[in-house]
C-alpha positions in Angstrom: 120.6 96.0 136.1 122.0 92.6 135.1 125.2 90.9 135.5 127.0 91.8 132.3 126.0 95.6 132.4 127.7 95.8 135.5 130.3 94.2 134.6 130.8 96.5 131.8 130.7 99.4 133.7 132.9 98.3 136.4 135.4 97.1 133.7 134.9 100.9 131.9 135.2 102.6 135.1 139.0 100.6 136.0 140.1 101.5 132.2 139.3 104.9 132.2 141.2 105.1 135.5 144.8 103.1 134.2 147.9 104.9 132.6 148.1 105.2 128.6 150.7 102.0 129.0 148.5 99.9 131.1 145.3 100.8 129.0 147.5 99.5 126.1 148.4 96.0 127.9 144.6 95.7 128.6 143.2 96.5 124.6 145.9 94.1 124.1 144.7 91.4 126.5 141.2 92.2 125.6 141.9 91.5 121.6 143.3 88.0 123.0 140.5 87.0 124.7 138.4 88.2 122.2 140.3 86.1 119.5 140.5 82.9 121.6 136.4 83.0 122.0 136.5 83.0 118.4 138.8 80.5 117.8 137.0 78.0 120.6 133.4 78.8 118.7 135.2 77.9 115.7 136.8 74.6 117.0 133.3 73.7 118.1 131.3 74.1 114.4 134.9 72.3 112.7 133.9 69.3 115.3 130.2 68.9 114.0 130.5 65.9 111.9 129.8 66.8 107.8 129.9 70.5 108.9 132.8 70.9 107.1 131.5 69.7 103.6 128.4 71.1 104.2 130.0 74.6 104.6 132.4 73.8 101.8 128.6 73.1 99.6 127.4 76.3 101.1 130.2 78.6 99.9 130.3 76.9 96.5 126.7 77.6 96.0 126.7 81.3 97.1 129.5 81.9 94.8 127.8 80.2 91.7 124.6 82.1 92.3 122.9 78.9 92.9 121.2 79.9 96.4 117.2 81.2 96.9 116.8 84.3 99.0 114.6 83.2 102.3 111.9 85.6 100.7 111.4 83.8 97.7 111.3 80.9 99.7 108.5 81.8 101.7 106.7 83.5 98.6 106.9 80.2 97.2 105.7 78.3 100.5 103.0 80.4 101.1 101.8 79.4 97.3 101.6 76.3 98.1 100.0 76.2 101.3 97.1 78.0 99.7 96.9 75.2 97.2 97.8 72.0 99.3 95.4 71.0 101.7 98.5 68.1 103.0 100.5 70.7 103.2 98.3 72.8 105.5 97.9 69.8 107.8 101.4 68.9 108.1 102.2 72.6 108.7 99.2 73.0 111.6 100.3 69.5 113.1 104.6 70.4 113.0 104.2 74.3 114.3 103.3 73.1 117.9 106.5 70.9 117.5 108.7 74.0 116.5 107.6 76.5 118.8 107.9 74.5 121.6 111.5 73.9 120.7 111.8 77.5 119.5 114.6 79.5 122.2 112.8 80.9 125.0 109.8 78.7 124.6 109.9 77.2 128.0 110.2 80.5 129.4 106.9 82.2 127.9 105.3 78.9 129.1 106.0 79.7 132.2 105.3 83.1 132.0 101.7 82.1 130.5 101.5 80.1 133.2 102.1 82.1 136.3 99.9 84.9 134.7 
């Protein structure tokens, strides 16, 4: 069982055990924590530099229509690929590149590794 899981079941097993008021005071104090995480993970993207803008850009083009579902994206790719032989070397020469930087990667190394 992993840290959080217990957590949550230790914090479950105090609420269940509080009086109606107390139970209130703790939803409550629960929605402000709750809000503040948001409000910290918002004041991190607002401190990217140009993230602003380029949400701004983003929101402007979803609301004019002028966006390409990820599907048609890759339908279009994969066209391509099929045709370009550049293409298919640049591709099989950047994939290392991006699954080595992919979350986790280090970790399925290692698990490659010690197997």
């Amino acid at each position: 069982m992993n840290e959080q899981t217990m957590l949550l079941e230790t914090a479950e097993n105090r609420l269940r055990r509080l009086s109606l008021a107390r139970l209130r005071v703790a939803a409550d104090f629960l929605a402000y924590l709750e809000e503040r995480e948001e409000s910290d993970a918002t004041e991190e993207l607002l401190s990217i530099p140009g993230f602003t803008g380029a949400f701004d850009c983003a929101v402007l083009q979803v609301n004019t229509g002028d966006i390409v579902r990820l599907e048609q994206s890759a339908e279009l790719y994969a066209e391509l690929y099929e045709e370009d032989s550049d293409l298919q070397e640049l591709t099989e020469a950047a994939l290392p590149l991006f699954v080595a930087k992919a979350p986790g990667a280090n970790s399925q190394k290692e698990d490659t590794i010690s197997q």
